[in-house]
Each structure stands twice: as C-alpha cells, then as structure tokens.
C-alpha positions in Angstrom: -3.3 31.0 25.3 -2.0 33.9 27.6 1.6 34.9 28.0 2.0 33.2 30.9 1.0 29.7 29.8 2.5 30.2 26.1 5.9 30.7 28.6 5.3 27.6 30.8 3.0 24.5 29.0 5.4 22.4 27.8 8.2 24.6 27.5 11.9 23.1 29.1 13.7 26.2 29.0 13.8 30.0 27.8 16.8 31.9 26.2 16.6 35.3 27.5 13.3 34.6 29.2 13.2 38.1 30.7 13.7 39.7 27.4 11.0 37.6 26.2 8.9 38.1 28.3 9.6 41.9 28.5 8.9 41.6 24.5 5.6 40.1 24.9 4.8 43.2 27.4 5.0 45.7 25.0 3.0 46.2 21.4 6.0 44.5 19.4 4.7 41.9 16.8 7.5 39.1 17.1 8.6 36.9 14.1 8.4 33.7 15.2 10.8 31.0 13.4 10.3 27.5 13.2 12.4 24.8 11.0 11.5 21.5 9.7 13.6 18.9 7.9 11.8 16.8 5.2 13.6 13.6 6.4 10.4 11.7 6.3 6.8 12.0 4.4 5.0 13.1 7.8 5.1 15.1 10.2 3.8 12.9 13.9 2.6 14.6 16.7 5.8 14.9 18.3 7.3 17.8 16.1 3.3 19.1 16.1 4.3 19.9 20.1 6.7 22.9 18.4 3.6 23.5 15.8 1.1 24.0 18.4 3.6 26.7 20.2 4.0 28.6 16.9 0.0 28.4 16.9 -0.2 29.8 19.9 2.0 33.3 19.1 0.2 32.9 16.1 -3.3 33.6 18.1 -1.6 36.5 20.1 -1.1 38.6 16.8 2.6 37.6 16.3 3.8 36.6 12.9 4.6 32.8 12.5 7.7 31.9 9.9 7.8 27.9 9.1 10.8 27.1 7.1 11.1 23.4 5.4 14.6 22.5 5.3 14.9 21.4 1.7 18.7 22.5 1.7 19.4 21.8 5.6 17.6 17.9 5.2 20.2 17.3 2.6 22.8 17.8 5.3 21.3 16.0 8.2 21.1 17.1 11.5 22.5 14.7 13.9 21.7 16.7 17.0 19.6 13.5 18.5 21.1 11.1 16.5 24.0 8.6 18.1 24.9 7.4 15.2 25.8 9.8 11.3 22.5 10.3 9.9 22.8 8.9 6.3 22.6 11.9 3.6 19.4 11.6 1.8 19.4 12.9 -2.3 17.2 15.8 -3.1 14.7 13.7 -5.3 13.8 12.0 -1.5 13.8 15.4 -0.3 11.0 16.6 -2.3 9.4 13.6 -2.4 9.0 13.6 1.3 8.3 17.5 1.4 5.6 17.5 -1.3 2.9 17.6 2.1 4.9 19.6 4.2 2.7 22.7 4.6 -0.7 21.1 4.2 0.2 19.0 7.1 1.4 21.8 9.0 -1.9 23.5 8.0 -4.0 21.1 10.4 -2.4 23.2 13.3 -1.3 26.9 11.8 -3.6 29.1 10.1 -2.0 29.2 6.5 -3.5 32.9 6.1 -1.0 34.6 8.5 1.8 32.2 8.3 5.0 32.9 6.2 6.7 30.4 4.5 10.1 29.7 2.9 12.2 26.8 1.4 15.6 27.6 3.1 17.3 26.6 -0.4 16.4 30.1 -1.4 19.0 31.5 0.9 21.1 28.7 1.6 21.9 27.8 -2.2 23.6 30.8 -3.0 25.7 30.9 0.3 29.8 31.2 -0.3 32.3 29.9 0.7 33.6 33.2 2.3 30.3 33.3 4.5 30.4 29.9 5.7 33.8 30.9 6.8 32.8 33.9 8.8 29.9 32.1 10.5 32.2 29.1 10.9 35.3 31.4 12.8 32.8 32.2 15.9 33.0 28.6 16.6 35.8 26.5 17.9 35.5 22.6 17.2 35.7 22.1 21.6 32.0 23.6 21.1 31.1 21.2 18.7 32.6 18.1 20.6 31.3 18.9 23.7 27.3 18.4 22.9 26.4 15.3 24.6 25.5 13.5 21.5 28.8 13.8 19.5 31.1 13.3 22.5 29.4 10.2 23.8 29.8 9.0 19.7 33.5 10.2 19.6 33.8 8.7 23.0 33.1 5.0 21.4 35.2 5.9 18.5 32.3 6.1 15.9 32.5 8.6 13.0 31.6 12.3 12.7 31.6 13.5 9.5 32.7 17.7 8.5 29.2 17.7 6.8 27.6 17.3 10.8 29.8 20.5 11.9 27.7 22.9 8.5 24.1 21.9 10.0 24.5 24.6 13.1 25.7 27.5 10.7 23.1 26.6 8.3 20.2 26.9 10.4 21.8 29.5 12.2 22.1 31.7 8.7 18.3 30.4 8.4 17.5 33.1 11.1 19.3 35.6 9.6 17.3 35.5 6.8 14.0 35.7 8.2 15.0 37.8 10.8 13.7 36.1 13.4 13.1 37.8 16.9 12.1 34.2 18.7 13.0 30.8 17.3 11.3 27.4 19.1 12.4 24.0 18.8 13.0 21.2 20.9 15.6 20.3 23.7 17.3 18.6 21.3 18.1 21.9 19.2 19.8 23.7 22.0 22.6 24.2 20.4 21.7 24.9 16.7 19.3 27.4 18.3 22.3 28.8 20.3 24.2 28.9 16.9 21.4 31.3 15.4 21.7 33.9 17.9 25.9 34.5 17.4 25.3 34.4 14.0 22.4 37.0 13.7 25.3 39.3 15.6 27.7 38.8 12.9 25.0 40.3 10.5 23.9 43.1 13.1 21.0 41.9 13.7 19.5 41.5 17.9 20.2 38.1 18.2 16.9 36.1 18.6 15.2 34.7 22.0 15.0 31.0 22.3 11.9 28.4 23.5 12.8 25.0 24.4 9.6 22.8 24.1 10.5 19.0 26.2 10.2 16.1 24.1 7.9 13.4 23.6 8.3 9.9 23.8 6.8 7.2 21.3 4.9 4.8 21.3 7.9 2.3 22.6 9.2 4.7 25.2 12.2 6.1 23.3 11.7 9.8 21.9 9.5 10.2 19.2 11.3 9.8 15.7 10.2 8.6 12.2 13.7 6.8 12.1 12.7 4.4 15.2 9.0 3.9 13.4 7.3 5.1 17.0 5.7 7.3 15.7 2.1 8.8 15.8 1.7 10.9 12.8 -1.0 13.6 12.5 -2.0 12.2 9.1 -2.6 8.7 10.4 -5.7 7.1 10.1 -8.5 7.9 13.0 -8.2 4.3 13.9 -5.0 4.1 13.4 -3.8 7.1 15.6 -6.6 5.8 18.4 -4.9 2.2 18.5 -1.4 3.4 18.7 -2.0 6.4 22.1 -3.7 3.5 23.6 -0.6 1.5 23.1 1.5 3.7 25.2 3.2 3.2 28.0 1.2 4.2 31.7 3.8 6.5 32.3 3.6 8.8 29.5 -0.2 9.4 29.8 0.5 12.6 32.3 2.9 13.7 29.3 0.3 13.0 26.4 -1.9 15.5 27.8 0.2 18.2 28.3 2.2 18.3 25.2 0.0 16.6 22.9 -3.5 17.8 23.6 -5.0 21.7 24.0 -6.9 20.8 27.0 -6.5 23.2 29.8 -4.2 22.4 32.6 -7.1 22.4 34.9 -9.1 20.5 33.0 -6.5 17.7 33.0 -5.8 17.9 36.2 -9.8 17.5 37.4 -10.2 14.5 35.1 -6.7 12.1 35.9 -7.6 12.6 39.7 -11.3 11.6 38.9 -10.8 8.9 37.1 -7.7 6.5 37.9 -8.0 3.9 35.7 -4.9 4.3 33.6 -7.2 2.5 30.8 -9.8 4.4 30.5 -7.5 7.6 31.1 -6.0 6.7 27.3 -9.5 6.1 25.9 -10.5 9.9 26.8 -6.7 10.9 25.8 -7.1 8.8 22.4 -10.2 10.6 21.6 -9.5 14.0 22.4 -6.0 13.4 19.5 -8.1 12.1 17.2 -10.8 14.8 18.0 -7.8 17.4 17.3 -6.6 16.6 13.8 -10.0 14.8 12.7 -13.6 15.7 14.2 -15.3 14.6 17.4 -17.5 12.6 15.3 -14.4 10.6 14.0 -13.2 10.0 17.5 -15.9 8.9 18.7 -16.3 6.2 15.9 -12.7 5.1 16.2 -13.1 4.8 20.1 -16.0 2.8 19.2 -14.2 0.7 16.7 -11.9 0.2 19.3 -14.1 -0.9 21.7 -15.7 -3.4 19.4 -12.3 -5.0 18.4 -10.7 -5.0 21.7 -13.6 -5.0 23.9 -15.1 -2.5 26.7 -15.0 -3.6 30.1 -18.1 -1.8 31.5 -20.0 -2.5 29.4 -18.7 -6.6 29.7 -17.7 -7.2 25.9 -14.7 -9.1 26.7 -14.6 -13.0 27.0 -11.1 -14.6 28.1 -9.6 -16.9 26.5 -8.5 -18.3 29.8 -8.9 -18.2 33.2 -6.1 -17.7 35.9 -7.3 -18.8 39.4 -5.2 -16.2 41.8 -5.4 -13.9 44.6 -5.1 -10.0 44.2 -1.8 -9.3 44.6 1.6 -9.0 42.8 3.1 -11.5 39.9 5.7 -11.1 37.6 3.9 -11.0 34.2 6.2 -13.6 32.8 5.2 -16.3 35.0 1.1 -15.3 34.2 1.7 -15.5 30.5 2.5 -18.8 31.2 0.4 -20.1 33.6 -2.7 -18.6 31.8 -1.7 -20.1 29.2 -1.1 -17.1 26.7 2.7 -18.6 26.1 4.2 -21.8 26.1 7.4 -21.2 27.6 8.9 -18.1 30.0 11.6 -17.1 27.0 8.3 -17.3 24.9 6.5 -14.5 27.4 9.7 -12.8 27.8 10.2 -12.4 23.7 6.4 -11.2 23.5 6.8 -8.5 26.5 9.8 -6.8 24.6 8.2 -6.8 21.0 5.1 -5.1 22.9 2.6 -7.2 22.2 1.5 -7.8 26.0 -1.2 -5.7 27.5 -2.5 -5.3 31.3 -5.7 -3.5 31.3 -5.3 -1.7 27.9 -1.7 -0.5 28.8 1.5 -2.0 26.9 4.2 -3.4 28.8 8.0 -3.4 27.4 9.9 -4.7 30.7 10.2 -8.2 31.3 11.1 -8.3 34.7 7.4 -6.2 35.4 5.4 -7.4 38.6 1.9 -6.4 37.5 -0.5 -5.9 40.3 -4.1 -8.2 39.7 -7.4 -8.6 40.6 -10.8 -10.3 39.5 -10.7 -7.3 36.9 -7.6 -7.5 35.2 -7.6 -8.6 31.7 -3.9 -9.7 30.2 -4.4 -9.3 26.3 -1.2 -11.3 24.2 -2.5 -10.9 20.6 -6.3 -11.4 19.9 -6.2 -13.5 23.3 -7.1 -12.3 26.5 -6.2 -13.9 29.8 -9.1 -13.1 33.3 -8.4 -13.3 36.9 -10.8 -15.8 39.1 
C-alpha cells in the first residue's frame, strides 16, 4: 500500500498529518503503536480494520508495536461505552488474552512485530506519576467527550477508575516510544492523551491515525458487548452467513474497511453488478478468502447457496406465492399477506429481531417499503415468500 493510500483508505482523520506525512518522506523507520484490550476471547473484523493499517506500515519497512492491555482491560475503557463498563478480574483477563497474538497473527507478520503486555510498565507505576500525568488534565476535558457528558447529562454514573484509562494508555506510548499510534474514532481522545504525556517525559509527542468505524451485523458499531460481531476466528460458514446478513447499506463500507481489494477494483465491480445480493456473495467470499483460503470461501459460498438457495441457477422454491404488481409495499403488510406471519405485530416482531430477508439482504425497520417484482424472494426463517 503507498503512502498515499495508507493516509486516505479508511482513515477519518490525521493528527499532524503534515508531519506525518513529511515523516513518511524521509528514510525514518516509524514505530507504530497499536493497543488492544482483552475484554473478550476474539478479536472480529472490526478492530482487524486498525490491524490491517498496522500491516500496512508494517509492509513499508516501519516497525509495528501491538500492545494487549492486560493492565488497561482491568480498568475498562468506556470511550464508546454509554453506560460504566463493568471491571472484569484478571483470571477473565487472561483467559480471554490467551489468543491474542495468534489471532493478531492472521493479519501482521509475527517476525517484525514487537510485542508487549502493558502490565510490564503499568504495574510498577506510582502514585507520584499518575499524579504528574494526571495535572495536565483538568476534569472539563474529561466531561466534555461526547460519551461521558451525554451519560452525566441523564444522571448515570462515572466512576474515578473511567478518568485512569486515558493516562494509562497515554503512559503506554511512553513506553514504547511510539512515533505514530492508530486506533479508532472512538479513541480520539486517549490518543490525544498519549501525545501530552510523551511531552512530560521529553519525548516528540506521537502522530495520530483515526481509522472510521464499522458497523455490525445489526447496524450498531461493531462490539463483542452487543454480540454483532464478525470475528476473524469464526467458522468459514459461519463468517459467510453473518456478511450476508448485513444491512444493504453497509456493503460500500464492507469493502473498503474490511477487505484489501483495490479501490478501483471495488469500484469496477459495485457499478457492474447491482444486485445488492449478489454484491454480498462476492464480499462474503473475498472475507472468508482473507482469514481462511479461496478454496474455503468458495465451499462456504457454496454451502450457502445450497442451504439458502441460488437464484440463477433456480434452487429456490417458495413457500408461497404473492400475486402483485412491481411496485412498492410496506414489508409488514407482505409478511402477512404471503402468509409468512399471522398477524402485522407478528411481522413487525420478526423484522426487528432480523429474521426477515428481501433478496438475501436483512431488514431491521418495520416501517420499510420494499420495492418488488416477479424476482423478489422474502425469506422469514427456512420459508421463502415469491412474487407472481
């Protein structure tokens, strides 16, 4: 990936970008931080959008640091959270880091990537450092990220523990003496926090890249908490099913941040092929293809086809058949005139647990009007309603 894409794919915004960029001009080698909390067993293919940045410095000669946050996950970060993230004991901690790096591994090369526990550092950190870091800060900072004021705003609680996570990732840069650190939007300020911090300890304080986020599978962002997750260690069928459960929306989004396909690439195939269907079957394969083998994805779009059924090739048999002309019908009223639910709070119930499908795509909103035609296939379950 060249300078200018590694500066542009997927990236949201860049803390001094013209010092970065001025850095990646000259023969410096830049050491290139990235943090992750063990708050859950697997890392999904929303935090791999930061991984597959830190890959790419890694492939212009820079030197990639990951840090697991054994010490920091015992804190919490709440800085997407709207609501205290529960502390979690150490035994979880380790538990749930134990395939940390080997996942990681799928994306970075493990032969020129440095790696640290930040309980090495962070452990043996006083009371009188925490203090120092802590005095560059006033608490108006702190209150004024959008998360905690729209909390504090509703009266819910913020513990002292929530105001130590900044500091502690900041000091996490210190240590490794990072020249760039990435993460996502959601880290703006803890990655803000590193850079004041490395000038308490005289050290240049560190460039910043912002990757955007990426939704899940229900349309919220991406989080192991919520259980929309994709996770790079999923199954091949598994990980097919769910990126062709996504929303039509996202599918744009899905390619950029969560495949390596070039821009123009992408760009040839979504305006030669509009089916928003069979756009997800080519994305579906090309993530499986990425953390399994094109082999695998081509079985598991297979398996896919044979369970759900292919339309070109005529595998599908409704259940039921709708007699209607092409046009516009709110998908509540289908459901129950094909005969897929029995009553409208029924279809309405179904649409918002996501179990409705138009065409291979999931729909969430229950006031929808889906557009129709002798093609369209309405799945509810394992039965599928056609168009006469």
């Amino acid at each position: 990936m060249q300078n200018n894409t590694i500066l542009s794919r997927g990236v949201e915004e860049i803390i001094d970008k013209n010092h970065l960029q001025k850095q990646l001009r000259s023969d410096k080698k830049l050491r290139v931080k990235l943090g992750i909390d063990p708050t859950s067993p697997n890392l999904h293919i929303g935090r791999a959008v930061v991984l597959w940045k830190l890959r790419a410095f890694q492939e212009l000669g820079h030197k990639a640091i990951l840090i697991v946050g054994d010490f920091t996950g015992l804190i919490g970060d709440t800085s997407d959270k709207d609501a205290e993230r529960p502390v979690i004991s150490e035994a979880e901690v380790k538990k749930n880091m134990k395939r940390y790096f080997d996942q990681a591994f799928k994306i970075l090369d493990p032969k020129k990537t440095e790696t640290h526990h930040n309980s090495k550092w962070l452990k043996n950190l006083g009371l009188v450092e925490l203090a120092k870091m802590a005095s560059l800060f006033g608490l108006h900072e702190f209150e004024s990220r959008e998360v905690i004021a729209r909390r504090m705003k509703v009266g819910k609680r913020v513990s002292f523990h929530e105001l130590l996570y900044p500091l502690m990732q900041g000091y996490d840069s210190v240590a490794v003496k990072a020249d760039l650190e990435l993460g996502g939007t959601d880290q703006r300020f803890n990655l803000l926090t590193g850079r004041r911090i490395q000038s308490l300890y005289g050290q240049p304080p560190q460039d910043i890249l912002m990757t955007k986020l990426l939704e899940g599978t229900d349309g919220r962002k991406m989080s192991s908490s919520w259980g929309n997750v994709i996770n790079i260690t999923d199954s091949p069928d598994e990980m097919f099913g769910k990126v062709m459960s996504i929303g039509d929306g996202l599918i744009n989004k899905y390619f950029e941040l969560a495949t390596n396909l070039p821009a123009a690439q992408i760009g040839k195939f979504l305006s030669s092929t509009p089916s928003p269907r069979d756009q997800k079957m080519f994305l579906a394969e090309r993530i499986v293809w990425q953390y399994h083998d094109q082999k695998t994805a081509l079985s598991a779009r297979k398996n896919f086809e044979s369970k759900f059924g292919s339309r070109e090739t005529g595998k599908i048999r409704a259940d039921f058949q709708l007699k209607k002309k092409p046009g516009s019908y709110r998908l509540v009223d289908l459901l129950v005139e094909g005969r897929l639910a029995s009553s409208k709070s029924e279809a309405r119930r179904k649409i918002k647990e996501g179990a409705v499908e138009v065409d291979g795509s999931r729909i969430t909103d229950e006031r929808v009007l889906v557009k129709i035609n002798k093609k369209t296939l309405i799945r509810l379950g394992k039965r599928f309603l056609g168009i006469k």
